[in-house]
MIMI-832480 format. One record per residue (C-alpha): x, y, z. Coordinates in steps of 0.001 Angstrom, whole numbers, padded with zeros to 6 digits, always signed. Layout:
residues N
XYZ ...
end
This chain:
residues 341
-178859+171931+144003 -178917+172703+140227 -179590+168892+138195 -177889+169668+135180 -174768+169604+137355 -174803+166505+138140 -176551+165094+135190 -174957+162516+133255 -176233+161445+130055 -175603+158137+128756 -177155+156669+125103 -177541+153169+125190 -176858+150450+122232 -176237+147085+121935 -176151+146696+125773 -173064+148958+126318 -172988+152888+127693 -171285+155596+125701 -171368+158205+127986 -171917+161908+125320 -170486+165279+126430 -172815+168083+128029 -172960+170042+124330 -174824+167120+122746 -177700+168717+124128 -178170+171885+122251 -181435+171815+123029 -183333+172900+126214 -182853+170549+128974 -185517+170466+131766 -184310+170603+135470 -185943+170114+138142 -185400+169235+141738 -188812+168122+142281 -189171+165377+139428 -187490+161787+139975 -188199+161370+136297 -186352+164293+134872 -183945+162111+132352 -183585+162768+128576 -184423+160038+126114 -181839+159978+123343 -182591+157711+120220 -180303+157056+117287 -181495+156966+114061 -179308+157553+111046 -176468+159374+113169 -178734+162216+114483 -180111+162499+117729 -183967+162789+119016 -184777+164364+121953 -188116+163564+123824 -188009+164864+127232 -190612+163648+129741 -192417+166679+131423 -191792+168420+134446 -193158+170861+136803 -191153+173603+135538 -188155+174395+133061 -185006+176145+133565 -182920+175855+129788 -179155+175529+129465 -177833+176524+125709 -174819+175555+124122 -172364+178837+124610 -170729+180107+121709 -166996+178952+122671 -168190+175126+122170 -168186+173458+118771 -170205+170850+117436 -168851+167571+117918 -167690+165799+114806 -169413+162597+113766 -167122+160546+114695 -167670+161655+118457 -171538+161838+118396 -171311+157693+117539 -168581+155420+117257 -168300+153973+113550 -169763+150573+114151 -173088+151513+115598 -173971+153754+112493 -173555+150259+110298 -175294+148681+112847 -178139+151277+112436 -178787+151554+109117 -178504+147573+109226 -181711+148080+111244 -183468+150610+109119 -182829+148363+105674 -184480+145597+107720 -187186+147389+109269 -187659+149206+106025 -187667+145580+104136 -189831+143972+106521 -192331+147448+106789 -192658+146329+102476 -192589+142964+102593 -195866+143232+105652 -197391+145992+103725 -201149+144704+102112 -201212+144232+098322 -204810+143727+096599 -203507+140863+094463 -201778+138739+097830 -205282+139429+098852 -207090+138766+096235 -204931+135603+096113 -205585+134337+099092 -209480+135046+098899 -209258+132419+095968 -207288+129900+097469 -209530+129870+100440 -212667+129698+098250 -211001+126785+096378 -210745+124474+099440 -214105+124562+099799 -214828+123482+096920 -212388+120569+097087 -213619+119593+100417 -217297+119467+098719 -216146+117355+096082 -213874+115189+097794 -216839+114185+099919 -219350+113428+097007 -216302+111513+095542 -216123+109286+098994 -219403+108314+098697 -219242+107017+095328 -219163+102744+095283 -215990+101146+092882 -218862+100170+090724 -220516+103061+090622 -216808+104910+089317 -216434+101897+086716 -219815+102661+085229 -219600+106033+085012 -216011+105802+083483 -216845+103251+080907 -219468+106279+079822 -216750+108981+079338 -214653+106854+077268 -216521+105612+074943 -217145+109431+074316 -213789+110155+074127 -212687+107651+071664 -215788+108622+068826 -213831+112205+068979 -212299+113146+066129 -209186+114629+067803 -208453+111168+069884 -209046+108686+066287 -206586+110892+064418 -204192+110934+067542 -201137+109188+067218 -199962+109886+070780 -201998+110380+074147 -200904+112015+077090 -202864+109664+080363 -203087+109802+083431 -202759+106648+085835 -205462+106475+087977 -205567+106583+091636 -206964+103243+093409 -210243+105015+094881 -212011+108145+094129 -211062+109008+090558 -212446+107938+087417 -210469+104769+086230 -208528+104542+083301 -207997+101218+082557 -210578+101266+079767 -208720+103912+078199 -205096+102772+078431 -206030+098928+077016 -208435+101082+074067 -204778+103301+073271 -202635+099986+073355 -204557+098461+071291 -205056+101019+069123 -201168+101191+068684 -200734+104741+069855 -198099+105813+072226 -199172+106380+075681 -197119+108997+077889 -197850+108812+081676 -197136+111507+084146 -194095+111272+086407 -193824+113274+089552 -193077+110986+092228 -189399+112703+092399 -190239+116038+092521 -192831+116676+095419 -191583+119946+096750 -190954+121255+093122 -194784+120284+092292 -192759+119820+088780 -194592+116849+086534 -193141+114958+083165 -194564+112936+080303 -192528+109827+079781 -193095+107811+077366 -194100+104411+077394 -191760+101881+075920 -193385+098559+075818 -191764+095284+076412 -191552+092266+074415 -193609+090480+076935 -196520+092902+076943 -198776+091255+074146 -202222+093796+075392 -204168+094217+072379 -202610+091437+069865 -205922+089628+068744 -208212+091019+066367 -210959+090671+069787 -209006+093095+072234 -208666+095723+069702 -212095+095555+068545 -213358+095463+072595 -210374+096216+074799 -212747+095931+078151 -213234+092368+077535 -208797+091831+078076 -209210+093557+081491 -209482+090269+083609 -207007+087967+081053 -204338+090436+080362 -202220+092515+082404 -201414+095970+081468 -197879+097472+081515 -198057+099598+084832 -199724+097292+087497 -195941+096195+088089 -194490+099715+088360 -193277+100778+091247 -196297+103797+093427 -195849+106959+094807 -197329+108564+097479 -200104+109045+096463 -200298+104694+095163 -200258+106147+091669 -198015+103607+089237 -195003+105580+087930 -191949+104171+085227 -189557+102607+086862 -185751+103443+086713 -185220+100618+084226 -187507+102000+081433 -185980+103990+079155 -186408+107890+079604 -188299+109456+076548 -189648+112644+077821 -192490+114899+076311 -191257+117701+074387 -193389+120519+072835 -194988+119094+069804 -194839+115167+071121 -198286+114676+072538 -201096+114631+070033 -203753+114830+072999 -203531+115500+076843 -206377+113933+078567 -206413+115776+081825 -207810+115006+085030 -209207+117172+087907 -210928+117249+091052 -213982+119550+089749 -214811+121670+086821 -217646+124178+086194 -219105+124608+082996 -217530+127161+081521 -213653+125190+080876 -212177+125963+084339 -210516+123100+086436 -209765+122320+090103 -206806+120468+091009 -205645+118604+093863 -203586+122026+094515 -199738+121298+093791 -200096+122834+090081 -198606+119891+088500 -200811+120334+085214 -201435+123491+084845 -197177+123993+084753 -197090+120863+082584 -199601+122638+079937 -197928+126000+080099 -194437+124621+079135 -195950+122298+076560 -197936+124733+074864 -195141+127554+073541 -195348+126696+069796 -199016+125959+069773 -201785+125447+072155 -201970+121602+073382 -205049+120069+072400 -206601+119365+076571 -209392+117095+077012 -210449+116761+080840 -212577+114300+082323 -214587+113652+085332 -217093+111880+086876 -220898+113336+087479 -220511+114477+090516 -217172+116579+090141 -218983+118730+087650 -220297+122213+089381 -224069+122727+089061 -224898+125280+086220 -224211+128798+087649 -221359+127802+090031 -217990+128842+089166 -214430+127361+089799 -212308+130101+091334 -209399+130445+089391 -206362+132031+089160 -204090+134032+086246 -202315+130621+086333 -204954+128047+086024 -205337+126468+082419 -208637+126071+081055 -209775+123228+078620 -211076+122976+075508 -213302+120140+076174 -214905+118598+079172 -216560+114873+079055 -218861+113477+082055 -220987+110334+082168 -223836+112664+081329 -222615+115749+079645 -220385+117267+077464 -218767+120636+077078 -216480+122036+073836 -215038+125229+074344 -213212+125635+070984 -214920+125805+067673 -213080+122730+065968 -211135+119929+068436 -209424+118200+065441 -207598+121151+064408 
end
């Protein structure tokens, strides 16, 4: 009635039975007549064998005798399983590091979370705001942008194209830098979503374009807004109904060095430089590759109410660029000791 002589030990992988000889178990096994549950639990890790009996009532022990060798490796495990195993420990091991808490992925996503609020705050003040309201209150930031010193001795502008709704306009702007003769070179990132990757192109104008000819427009470009068209408002939008060069235009991308000034937008900004995007990055990669000879010269703008009451900070990342200047209808920030150098 002895159980060890009729015990048969199988170890199980990959749903198939490779039945092991008696002197795998060199270690004691328990037998009992009285226990249904009397089995021994054999796991496989790295070609060596764990033994975790389940208790019993009582143990009788059964040795390896001393005529028996050890098996070899080859018949503990057949060849494939031990690839198979340490398959499973790389990935457990990979997945055990890749799951394991870092303070910066934390600290990470404690900022990113913190930033949604505040575009969800601003976004709302922004909805509120009446298209005259946003026309007034840009007409205010540009005419303190274009008494800088660093935009009159400018010979090229980086703009942005405005948005149709909740954005400060800048058709004041673009009609004042036309006029002025300086070149103009809008974003394009309509074909690179995913990427979040933005470019400068360069405006060529046409022959037909005749924005700022008369002695009056260049003087007052605002008063041309209703008479004469300006060269995007037949350019093809992107998702976002933003005007970007078509594929006919020729391509005359920014290089280091091209753009005199970048006038940057943002969704908020606090008052110590920091900005707030939409989230895709699109400037703040822009500025970083533009800026490896020398620092870019950033103006951003905003509207009131996209400014953070004094005290309140943006959350920001090692990745976020910060300005040198901030204009708003009411107030105005410099964060560098001269702007014209």
């Amino acid at each position: 009635n002895h159980f060890t002589s009729t015990l048969s030990i199988f170890y199980f992988q990959a749903s198939k039975c490779y039945p092991l000889p008696r002197y795998c178990c060199s270690r004691p096994l328990f037998d009992s007549p009285l226990s249904n549950n009397n089995y021994l639990y054999l796991n496989h890790r790295k070609s060596h064998f764990a033994r975790t009996p389940l208790p019993c009532s009582y143990n009788t022990t059964r040795t390896m005798s001393t005529d028996e060798s050890p098996p070899s490796r080859k018949q503990q495990l057949p060849t494939s399983s031990t690839s198979d195993a340490a398959d499973v420990d790389a990935k457990r091991a990979k997945t055990e590091h890749d799951e394991s808490p870092k303070l910066s992925s934390i600290d990470e996503d404690g900022v990113r979370a913190e930033k949604q609020l505040v575009r969800k705050e601003i976004r709302a003040k922004l909805k509120a705001l009446s298209s005259d309201e946003i026309h007034e209150q840009s007409k205010k930031v540009w005419d303190k942008l274009v008494d800088l010193p660093v935009y009159k001795s400018a010979k090229s502008v980086g703009l942005f194209l405005s948005m149709p709704k909740s954005e400060i306009s800048t058709e004041v702007i673009l009609r004042h830098c036309v006029a002025g003769g300086k070149d103009i070179y809008v974003p394009q990132v309509g074909q690179n979503f995913e990427n979040a990757h933005m470019e400068l192109l360069k405006v060529i104008h046409s022959s037909n374009d005749t924005t700022g000819s008369n002695k009056e427009e260049r003087n007052n470009p605002d008063t041309s807004a209703a008479s004469t068209p300006l060269f995007y408002e037949s350019w093809p939008k992107n998702k976002w109904k933003i005007p970007e060069p078509p594929s006919s235009m020729p391509i005359e991308m920014a290089q280091p060095g091209d753009v005199d000034l970048l006038v940057v937008p943002g969704l908020a900004f606090d008052r110590l430089g920091n900005r707030l995007g939409q989230g895709k990055g699109y400037y703040d990669r822009f500025i970083e590759r533009m800026s490896v000879n020398k620092p870019l010269k950033l103006v951003a703008v905003c509207l009131d109410c996209q400014l953070l009451e004094s005290g309140r900070k943006i959350p920001v990342n090692h990745y976020d660029q910060q300005m040198q200047m901030i204009l708003s209808p009411s107030e105005t920030f410099s964060f560098v000791k001269d702007t014209t150098a």
